[in-house]
C-alpha beads as a LAMMPS data file, in Angstrom:
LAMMPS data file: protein, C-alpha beads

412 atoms
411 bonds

1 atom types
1 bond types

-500.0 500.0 xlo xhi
-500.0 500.0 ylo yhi
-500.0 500.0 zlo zhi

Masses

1 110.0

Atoms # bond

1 1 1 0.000 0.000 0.000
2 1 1 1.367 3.364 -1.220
3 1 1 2.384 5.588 1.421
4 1 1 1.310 9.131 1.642
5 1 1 3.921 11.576 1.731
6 1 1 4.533 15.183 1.939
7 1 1 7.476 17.202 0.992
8 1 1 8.049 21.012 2.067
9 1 1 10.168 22.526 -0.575
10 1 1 10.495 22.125 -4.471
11 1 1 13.955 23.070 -4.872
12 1 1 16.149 20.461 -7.020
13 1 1 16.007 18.327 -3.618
14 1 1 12.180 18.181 -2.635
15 1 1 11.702 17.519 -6.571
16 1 1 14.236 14.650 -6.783
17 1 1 13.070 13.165 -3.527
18 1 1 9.338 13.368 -4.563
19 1 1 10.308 11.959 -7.792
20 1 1 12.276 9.195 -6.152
21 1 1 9.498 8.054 -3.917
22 1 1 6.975 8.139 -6.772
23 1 1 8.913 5.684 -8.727
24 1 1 9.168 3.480 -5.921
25 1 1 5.003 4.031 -6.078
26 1 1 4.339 6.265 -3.160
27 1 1 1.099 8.787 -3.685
28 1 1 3.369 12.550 -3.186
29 1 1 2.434 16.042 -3.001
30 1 1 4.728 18.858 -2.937
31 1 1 4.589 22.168 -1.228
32 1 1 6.825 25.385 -1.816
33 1 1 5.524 28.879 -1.432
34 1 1 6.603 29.986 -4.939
35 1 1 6.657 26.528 -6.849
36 1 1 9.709 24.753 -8.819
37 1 1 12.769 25.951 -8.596
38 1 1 11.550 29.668 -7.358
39 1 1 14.892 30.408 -5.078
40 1 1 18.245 29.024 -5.213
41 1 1 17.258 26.133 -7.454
42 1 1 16.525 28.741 -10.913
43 1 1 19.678 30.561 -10.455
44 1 1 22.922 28.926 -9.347
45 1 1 26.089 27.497 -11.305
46 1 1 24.754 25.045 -12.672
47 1 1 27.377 22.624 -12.102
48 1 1 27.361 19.127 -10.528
49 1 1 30.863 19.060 -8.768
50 1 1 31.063 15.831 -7.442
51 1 1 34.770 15.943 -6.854
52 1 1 34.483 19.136 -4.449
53 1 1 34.689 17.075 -0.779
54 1 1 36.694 19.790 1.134
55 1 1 34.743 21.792 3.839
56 1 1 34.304 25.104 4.300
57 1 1 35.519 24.593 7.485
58 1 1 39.237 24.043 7.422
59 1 1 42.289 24.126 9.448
60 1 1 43.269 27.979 9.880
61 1 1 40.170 28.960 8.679
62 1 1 39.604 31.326 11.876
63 1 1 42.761 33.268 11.359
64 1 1 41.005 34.945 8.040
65 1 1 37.795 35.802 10.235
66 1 1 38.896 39.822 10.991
67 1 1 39.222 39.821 7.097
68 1 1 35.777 38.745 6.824
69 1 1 34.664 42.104 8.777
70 1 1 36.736 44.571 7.020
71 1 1 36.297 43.555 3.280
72 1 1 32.730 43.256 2.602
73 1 1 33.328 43.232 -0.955
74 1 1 35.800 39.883 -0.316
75 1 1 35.111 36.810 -1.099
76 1 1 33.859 35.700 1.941
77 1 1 32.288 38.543 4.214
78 1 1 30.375 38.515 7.583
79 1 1 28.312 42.024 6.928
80 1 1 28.703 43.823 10.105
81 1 1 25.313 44.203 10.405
82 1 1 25.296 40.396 10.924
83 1 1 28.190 40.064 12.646
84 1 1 26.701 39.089 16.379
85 1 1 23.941 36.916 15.512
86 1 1 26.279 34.667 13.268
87 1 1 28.679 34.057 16.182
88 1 1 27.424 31.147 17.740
89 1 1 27.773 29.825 14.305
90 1 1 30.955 30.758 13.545
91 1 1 32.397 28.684 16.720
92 1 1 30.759 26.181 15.523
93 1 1 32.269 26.490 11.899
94 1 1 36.175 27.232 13.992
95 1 1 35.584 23.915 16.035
96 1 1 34.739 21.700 12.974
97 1 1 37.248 23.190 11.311
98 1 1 39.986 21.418 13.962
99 1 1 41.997 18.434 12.195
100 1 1 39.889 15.826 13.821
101 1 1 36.688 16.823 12.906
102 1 1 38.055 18.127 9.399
103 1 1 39.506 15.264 7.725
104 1 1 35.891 13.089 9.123
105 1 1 33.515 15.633 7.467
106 1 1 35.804 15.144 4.475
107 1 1 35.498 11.395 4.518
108 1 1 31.795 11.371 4.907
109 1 1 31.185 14.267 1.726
110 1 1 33.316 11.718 -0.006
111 1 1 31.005 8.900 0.407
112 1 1 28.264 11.126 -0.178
113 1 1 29.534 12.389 -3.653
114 1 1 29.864 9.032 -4.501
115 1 1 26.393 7.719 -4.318
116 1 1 25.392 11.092 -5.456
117 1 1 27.288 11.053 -8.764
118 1 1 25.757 6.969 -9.646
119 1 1 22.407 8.693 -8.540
120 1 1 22.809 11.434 -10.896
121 1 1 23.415 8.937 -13.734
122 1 1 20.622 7.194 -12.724
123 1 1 18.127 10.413 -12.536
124 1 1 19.616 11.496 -16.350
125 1 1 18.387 8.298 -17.840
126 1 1 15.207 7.714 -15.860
127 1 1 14.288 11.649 -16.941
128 1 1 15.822 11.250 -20.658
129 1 1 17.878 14.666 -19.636
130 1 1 21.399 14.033 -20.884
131 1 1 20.798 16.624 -23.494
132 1 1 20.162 19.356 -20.658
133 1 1 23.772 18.226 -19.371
134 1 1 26.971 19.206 -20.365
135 1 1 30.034 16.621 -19.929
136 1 1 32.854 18.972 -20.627
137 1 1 34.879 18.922 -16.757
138 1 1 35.913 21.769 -14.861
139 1 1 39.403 23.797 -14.273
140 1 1 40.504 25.319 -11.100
141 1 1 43.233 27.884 -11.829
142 1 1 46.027 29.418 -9.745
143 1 1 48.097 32.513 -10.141
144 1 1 52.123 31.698 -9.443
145 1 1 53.417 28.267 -8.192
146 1 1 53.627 29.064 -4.299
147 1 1 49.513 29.174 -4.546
148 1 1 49.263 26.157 -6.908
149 1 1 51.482 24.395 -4.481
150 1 1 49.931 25.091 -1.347
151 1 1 46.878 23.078 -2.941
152 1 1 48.393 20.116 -3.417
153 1 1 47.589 18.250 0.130
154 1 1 43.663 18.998 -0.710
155 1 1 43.974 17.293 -4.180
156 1 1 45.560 14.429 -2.840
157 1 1 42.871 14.004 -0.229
158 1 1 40.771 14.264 -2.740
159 1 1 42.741 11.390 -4.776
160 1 1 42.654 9.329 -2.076
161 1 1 38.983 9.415 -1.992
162 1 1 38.628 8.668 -5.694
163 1 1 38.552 11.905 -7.110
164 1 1 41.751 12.539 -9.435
165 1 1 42.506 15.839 -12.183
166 1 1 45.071 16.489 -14.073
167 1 1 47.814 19.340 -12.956
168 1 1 48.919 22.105 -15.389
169 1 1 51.904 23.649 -14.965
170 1 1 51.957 26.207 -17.827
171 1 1 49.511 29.118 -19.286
172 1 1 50.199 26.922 -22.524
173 1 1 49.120 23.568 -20.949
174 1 1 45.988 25.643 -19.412
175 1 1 45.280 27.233 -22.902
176 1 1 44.544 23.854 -24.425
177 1 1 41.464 23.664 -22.193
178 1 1 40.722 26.835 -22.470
179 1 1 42.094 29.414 -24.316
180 1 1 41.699 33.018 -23.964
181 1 1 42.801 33.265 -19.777
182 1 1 45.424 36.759 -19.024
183 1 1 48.826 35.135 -18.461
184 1 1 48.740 35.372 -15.149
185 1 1 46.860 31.885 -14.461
186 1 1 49.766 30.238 -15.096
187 1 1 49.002 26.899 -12.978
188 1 1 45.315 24.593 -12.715
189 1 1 43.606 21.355 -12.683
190 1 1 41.865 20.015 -14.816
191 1 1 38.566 17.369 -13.701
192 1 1 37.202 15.310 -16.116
193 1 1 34.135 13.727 -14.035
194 1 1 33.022 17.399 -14.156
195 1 1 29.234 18.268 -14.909
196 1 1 27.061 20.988 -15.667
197 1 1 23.525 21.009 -16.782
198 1 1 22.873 23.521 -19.288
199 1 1 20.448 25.728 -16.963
200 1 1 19.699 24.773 -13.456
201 1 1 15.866 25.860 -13.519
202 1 1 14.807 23.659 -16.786
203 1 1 16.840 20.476 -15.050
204 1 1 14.663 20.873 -11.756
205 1 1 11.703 21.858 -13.851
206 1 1 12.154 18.622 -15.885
207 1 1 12.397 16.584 -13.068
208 1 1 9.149 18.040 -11.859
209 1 1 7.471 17.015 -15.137
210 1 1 8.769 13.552 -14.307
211 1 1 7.480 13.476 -11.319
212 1 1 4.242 14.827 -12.412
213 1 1 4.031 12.563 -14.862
214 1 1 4.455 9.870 -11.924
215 1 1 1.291 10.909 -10.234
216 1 1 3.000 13.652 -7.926
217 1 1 1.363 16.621 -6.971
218 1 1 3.258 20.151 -6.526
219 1 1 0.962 22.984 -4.889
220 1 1 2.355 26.607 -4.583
221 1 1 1.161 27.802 -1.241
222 1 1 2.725 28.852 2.150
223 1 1 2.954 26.462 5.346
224 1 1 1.848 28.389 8.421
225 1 1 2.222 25.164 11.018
226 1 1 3.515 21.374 11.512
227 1 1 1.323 19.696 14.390
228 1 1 1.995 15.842 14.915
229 1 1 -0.800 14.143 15.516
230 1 1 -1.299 10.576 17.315
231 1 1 -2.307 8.685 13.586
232 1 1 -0.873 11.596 10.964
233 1 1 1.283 14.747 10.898
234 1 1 -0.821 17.567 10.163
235 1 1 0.261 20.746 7.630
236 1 1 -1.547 24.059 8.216
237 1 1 -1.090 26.083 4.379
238 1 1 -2.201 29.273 3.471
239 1 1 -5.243 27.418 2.232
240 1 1 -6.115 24.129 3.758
241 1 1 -4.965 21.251 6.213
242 1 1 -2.912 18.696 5.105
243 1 1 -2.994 15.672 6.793
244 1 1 0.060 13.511 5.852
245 1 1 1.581 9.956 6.950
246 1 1 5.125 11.019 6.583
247 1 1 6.918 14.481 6.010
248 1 1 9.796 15.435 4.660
249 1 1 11.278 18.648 5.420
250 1 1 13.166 20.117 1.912
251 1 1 13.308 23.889 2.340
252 1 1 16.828 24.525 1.874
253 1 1 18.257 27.974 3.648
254 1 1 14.199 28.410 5.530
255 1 1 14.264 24.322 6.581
256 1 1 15.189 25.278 10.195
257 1 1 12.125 27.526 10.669
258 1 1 10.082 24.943 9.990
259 1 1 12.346 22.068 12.259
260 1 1 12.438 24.054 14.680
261 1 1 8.430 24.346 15.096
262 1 1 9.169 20.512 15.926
263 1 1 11.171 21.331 18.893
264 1 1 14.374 20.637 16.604
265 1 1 17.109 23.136 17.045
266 1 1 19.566 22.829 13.761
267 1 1 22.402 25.580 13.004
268 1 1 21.492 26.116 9.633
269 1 1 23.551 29.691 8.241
270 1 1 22.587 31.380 4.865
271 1 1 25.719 31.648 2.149
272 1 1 24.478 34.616 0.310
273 1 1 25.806 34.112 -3.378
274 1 1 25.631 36.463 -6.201
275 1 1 25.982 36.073 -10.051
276 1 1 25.383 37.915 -13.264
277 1 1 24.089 35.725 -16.336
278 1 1 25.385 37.301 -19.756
279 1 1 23.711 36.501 -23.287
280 1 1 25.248 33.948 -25.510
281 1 1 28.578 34.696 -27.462
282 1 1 29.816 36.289 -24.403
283 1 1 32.779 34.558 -24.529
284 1 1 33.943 30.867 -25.902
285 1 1 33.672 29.086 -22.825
286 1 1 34.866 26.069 -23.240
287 1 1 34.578 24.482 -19.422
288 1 1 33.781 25.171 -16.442
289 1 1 36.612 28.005 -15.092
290 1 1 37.069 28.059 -10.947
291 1 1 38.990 31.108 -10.050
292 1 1 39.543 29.414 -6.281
293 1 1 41.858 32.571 -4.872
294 1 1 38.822 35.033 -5.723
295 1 1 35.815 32.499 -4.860
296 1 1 33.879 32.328 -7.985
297 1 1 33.068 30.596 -11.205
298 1 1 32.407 30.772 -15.055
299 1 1 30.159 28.489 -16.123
300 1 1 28.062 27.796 -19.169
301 1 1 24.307 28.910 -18.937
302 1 1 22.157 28.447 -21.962
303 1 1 24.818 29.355 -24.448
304 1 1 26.035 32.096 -22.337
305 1 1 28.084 32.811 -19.386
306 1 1 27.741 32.998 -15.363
307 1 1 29.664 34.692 -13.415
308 1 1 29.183 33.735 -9.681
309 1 1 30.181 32.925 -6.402
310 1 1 31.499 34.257 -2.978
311 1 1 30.127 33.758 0.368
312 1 1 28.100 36.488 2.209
313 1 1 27.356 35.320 5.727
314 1 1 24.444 37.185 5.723
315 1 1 21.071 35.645 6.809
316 1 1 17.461 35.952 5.001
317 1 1 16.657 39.573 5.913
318 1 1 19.824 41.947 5.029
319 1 1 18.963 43.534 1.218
320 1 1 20.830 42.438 -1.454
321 1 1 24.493 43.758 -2.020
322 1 1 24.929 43.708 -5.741
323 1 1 28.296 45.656 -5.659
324 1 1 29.660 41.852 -4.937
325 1 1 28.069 40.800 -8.056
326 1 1 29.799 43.485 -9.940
327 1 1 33.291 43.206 -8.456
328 1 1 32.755 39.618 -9.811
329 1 1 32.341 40.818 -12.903
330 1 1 34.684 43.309 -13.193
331 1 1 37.321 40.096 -12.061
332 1 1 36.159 38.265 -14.580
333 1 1 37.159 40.585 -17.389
334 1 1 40.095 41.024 -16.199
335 1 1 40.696 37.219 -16.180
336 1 1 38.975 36.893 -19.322
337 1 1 39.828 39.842 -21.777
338 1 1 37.922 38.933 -24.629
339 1 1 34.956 39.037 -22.152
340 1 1 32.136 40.956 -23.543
341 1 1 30.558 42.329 -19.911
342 1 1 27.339 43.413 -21.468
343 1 1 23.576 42.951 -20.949
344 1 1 24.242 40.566 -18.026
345 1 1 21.489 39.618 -15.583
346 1 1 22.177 40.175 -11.727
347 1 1 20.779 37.539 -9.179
348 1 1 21.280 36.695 -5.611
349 1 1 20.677 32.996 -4.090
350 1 1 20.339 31.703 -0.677
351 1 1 22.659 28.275 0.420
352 1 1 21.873 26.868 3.295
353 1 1 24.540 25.697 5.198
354 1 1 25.815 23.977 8.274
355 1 1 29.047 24.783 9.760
356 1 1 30.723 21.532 9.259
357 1 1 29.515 21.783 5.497
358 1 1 27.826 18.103 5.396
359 1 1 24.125 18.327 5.167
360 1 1 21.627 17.111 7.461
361 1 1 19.624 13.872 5.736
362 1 1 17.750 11.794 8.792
363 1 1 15.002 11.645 10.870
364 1 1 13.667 14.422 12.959
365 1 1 14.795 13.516 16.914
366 1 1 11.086 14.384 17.896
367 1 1 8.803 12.467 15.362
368 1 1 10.323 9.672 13.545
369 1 1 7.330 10.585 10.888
370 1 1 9.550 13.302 9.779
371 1 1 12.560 13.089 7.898
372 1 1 15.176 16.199 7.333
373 1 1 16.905 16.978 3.930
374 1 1 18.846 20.279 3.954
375 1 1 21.949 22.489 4.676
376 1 1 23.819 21.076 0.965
377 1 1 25.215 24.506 0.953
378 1 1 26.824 25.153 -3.133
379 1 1 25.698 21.359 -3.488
380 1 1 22.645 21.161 -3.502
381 1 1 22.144 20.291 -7.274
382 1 1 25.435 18.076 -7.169
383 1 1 23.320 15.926 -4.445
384 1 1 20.333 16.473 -5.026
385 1 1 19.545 12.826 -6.779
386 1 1 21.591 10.992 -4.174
387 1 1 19.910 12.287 -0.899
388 1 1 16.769 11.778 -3.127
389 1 1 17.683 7.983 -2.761
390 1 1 18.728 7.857 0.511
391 1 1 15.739 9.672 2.158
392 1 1 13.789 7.881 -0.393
393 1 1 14.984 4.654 1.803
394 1 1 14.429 6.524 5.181
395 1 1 10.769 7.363 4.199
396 1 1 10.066 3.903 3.083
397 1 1 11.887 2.028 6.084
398 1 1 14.853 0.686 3.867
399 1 1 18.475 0.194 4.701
400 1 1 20.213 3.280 3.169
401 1 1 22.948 2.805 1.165
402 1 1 25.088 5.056 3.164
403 1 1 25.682 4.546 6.847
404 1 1 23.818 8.463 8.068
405 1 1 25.499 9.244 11.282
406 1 1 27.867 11.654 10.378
407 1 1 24.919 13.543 8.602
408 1 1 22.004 12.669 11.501
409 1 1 20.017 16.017 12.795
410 1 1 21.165 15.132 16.378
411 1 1 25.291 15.738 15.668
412 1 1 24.816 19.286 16.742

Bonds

1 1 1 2
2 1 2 3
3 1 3 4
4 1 4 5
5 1 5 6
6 1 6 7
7 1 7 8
8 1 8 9
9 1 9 10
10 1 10 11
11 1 11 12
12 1 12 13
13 1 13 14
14 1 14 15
15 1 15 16
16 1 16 17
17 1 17 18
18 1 18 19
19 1 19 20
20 1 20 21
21 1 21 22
22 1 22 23
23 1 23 24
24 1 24 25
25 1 25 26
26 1 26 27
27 1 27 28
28 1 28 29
29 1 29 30
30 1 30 31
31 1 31 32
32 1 32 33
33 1 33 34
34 1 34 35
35 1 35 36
36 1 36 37
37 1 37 38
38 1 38 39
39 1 39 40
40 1 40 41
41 1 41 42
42 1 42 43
43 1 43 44
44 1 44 45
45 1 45 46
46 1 46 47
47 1 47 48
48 1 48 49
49 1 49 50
50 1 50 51
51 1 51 52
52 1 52 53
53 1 53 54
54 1 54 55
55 1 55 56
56 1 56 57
57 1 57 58
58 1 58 59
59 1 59 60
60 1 60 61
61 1 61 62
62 1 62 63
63 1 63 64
64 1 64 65
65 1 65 66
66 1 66 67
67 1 67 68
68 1 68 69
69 1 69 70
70 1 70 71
71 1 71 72
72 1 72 73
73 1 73 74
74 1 74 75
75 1 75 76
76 1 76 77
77 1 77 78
78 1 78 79
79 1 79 80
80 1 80 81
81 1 81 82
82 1 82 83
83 1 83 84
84 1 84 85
85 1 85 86
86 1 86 87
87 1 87 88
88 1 88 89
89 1 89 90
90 1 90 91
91 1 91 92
92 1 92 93
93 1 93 94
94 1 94 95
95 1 95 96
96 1 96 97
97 1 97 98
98 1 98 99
99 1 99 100
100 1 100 101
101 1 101 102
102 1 102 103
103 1 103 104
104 1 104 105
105 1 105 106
106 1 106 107
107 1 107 108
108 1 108 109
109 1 109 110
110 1 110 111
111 1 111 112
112 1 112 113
113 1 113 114
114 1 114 115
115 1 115 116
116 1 116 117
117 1 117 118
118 1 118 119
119 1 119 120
120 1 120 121
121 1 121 122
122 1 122 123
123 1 123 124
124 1 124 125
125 1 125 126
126 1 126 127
127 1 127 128
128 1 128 129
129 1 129 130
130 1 130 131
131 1 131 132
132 1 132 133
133 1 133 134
134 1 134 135
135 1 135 136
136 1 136 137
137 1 137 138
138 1 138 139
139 1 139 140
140 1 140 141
141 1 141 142
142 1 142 143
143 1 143 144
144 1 144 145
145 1 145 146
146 1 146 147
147 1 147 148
148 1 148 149
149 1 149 150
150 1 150 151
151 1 151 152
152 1 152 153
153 1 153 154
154 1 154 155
155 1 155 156
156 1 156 157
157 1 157 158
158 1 158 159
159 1 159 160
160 1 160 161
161 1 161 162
162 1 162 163
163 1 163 164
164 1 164 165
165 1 165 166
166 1 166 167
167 1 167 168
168 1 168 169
169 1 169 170
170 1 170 171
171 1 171 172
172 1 172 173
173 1 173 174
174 1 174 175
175 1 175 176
176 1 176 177
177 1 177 178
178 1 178 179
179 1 179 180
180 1 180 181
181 1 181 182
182 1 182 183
183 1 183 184
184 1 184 185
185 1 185 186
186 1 186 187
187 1 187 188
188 1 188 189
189 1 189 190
190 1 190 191
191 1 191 192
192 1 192 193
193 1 193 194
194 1 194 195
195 1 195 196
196 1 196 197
197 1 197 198
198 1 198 199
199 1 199 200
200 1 200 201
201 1 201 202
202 1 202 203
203 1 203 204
204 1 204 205
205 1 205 206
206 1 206 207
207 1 207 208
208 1 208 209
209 1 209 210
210 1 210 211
211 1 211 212
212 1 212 213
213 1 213 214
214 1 214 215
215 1 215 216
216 1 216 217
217 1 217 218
218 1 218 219
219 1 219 220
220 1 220 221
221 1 221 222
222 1 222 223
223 1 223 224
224 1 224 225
225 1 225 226
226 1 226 227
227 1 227 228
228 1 228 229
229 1 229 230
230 1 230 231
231 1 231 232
232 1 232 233
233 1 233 234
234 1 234 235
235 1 235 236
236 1 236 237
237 1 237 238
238 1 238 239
239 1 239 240
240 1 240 241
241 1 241 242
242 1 242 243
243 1 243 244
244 1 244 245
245 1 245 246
246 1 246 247
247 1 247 248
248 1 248 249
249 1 249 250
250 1 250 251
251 1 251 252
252 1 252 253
253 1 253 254
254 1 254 255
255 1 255 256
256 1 256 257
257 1 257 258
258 1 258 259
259 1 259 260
260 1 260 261
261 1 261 262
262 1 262 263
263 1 263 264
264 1 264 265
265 1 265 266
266 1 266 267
267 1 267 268
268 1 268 269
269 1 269 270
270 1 270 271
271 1 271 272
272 1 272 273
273 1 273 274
274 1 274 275
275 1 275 276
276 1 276 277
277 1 277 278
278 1 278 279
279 1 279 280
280 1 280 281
281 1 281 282
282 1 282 283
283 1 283 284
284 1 284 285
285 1 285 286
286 1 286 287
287 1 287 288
288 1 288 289
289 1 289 290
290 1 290 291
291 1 291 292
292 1 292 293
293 1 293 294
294 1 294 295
295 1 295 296
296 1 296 297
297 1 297 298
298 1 298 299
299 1 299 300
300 1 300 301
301 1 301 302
302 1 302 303
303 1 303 304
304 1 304 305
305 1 305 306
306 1 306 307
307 1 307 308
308 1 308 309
309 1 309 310
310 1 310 311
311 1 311 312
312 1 312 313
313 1 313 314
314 1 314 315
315 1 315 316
316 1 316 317
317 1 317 318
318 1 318 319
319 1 319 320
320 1 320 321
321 1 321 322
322 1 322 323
323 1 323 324
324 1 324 325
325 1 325 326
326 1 326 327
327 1 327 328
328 1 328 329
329 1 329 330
330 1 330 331
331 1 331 332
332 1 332 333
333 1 333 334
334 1 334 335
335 1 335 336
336 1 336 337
337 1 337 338
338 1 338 339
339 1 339 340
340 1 340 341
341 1 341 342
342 1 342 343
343 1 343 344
344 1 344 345
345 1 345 346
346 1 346 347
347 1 347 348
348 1 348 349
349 1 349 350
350 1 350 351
351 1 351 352
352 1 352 353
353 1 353 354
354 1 354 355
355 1 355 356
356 1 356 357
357 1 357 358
358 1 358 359
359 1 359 360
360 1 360 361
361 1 361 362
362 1 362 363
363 1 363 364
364 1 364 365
365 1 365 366
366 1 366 367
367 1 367 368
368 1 368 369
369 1 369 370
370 1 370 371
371 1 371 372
372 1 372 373
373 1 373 374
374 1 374 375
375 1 375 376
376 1 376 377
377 1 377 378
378 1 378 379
379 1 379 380
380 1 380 381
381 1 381 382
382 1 382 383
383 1 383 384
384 1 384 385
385 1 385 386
386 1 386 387
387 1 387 388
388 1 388 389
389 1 389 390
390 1 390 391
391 1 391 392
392 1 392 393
393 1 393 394
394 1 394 395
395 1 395 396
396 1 396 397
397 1 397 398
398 1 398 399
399 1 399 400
400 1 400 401
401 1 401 402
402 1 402 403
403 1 403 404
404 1 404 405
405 1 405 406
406 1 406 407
407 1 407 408
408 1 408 409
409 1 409 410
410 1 410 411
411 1 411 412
């Protein structure tokens, strides 16, 4: 007997999960206050970077925090506005960021990028999407040795854990890749297993087609309340009660509003990220271009380019800073001289994020009814398909694939 299930949140992960669970045959609805993909889901990179395992969190990290305050315009900034109420999160962030905790968070985003990236195979053929993705790897470029150098210990981590690229030691060896970088970039690496999809709202809007054609249902409308109830858990929208068997909670950066109406207390932060979309035959982009010492990305969008990235520790509520979106910009033409800046599209995104960068996929602590799925942070869309499957499992009272603990609710 089909199972009826709930999800709050149709961003690429509430669609893949609902999706998911309707294949296996379970009767889903959907809910999301402004419907597929209507935040951080239309707007992002695009790419599916299964190979990117390091946290945010690592060793040293704390020394750059003063930074942080003074540039706001950096690449990762704490507005002071938001300074205080981030704190308790930013010890948080400092102590995951110690050796111990640091290499085990890398271990376990390992093992999660790995059942992520067979997913994601899995979700292309099931959704016949592989012409909405683009198999053409990413490069992560350096300026001088001393910087490309001081690298190398992540990539071999990251070797170690499966994930491999080849090193380029030359502006000529880079320029077969990609040609058209200033001199300057005169070290990178180069990953193969690299994807992007061509446009990150038609992939989650084509997974919502599948999983309407599955039988799922997706409603636009506001949730006001969560109540459990002794034989269902019951939804209070801007329009009706829901009564529901099981509930999954898919929200991304507002998720922990709505746990913590459960009695759940999750640190979940909001990476502010900013981009600018320009029109096709901006440049001949040829892959996917990570500028890692400035913290953003080029990346192919419908023919055209995105320029995006940085981290604003910033919250919900602070307006929009677009001057970061133009100082990316103005970087990237400088990087990229035959870059023609005009008629570009500005957009901000919300990430949620947990300060030891692993996202939390379990069961809520107070109702076993209800299962989390949040806090990817900049992957989301890399693993989305994967925690699809292994909250799919969860839901449906299945051995998951992966052993959970070091992503269960209760680690905080």
């Amino acid at each position: 007997m089909a199972d009826d299930i709930t999800i709050i949140g149709a961003g690429i992960t509430g669609i893949s999960i609902g999706l998911e669970l309707a294949r296996r045959g379970q009767k889903v609805r959907v809910l999301d206050r402004k419907g597929v993909a209507g935040e951080t889901s239309a707007g992002n990179a695009g790419a599916f970077a299964f190979q990117e395992i390091e946290p945010l969190a690592k060793p040293g990290i704390m020394k750059q925090a003063p930074k942080w305050l003074l540039d706001p315009l950096g690449p990762l900034s704490v507005p002071p506005a938001y300074a205080l109420q981030i704190a308790p999160w930013m010890l948080r962030l400092w102590r995951a960021s110690w050796r111990d905790r640091y290499e085990g968070s890398m271990k376990a985003q390992a093992q999660l990028m790995h059942v992520a990236k067979a997913a994601f195979e899995r979700q292309v053929a099931h959704i016949k999407g592989e012409d909405l993705i683009q198999r053409k790897g990413q490069m992560a470029l350096y300026e001088g040795e001393k910087a490309y150098l001081s690298t190398l210990p992540a990539w071999e981590l990251k070797k170690q854990h499966g994930f491999d690229a080849i090193h380029l030691t030359s502006p000529e060896a880079i320029a077969e890749y990609q040609p058209g970088l200033h001199p300057r970039f005169t070290h990178g690496a180069f990953t193969p297993n690299w994807f992007n999809t061509v446009d990150p709202k038609l992939w989650t809007e084509t997974v919502a087609q599948a999983l309407r054609d599955a039988g799922g249902d997706i409603k636009i409308t506001d949730v006001h309340s969560i109540t459990p109830a002794e034989s269902c858990m019951r939804v209070q929208t801007s329009d009706s009660q829901i009564e529901t068997q099981k509930l999954i909670i898919a929200a991304g950066a507002w998720s922990h509003h709505l746990a913590r109406r459960l009695g759940d207390k999750i640190p979940l932060e909001t990476e502010r990220g900013y981009n600018t979309t320009l029109p096709p035959g901006a440049f001949d982009l040829r892959t996917h271009l990570t500028f890692s010492q400035h913290g953003f990305v080029v990346s192919m969008i419908n023919g055209g380019v995105r320029v995006g990235g940085a981290v604003e520790l910033g919250g919900l509520k602070l307006p929009p800073n677009f001057k970061r979106a133009d100082i990316l910009l103005k970087k990237a033409r400088d990087f990229l001289p035959g870059l023609n800046t005009e008629g570009g599209k500005q957009w901000m995104g919300y990430r949620p994020s947990l300060p030891d960068t692993l996202p939390v996929i379990g069961r809520s602590p107070q109702d076993a009814r209800v299962v989390y799925a949040f806090g990817h942070g900049h992957l989301g869309l890399t693993q989305s398909a994967g925690t699809a499957e292994l909250v799919a499992d969860l839901a449906l009272g299945a051995t998951p694939e992966l052993a959970l603990d070091p992503f269960a609710p209760t680690r905080f």
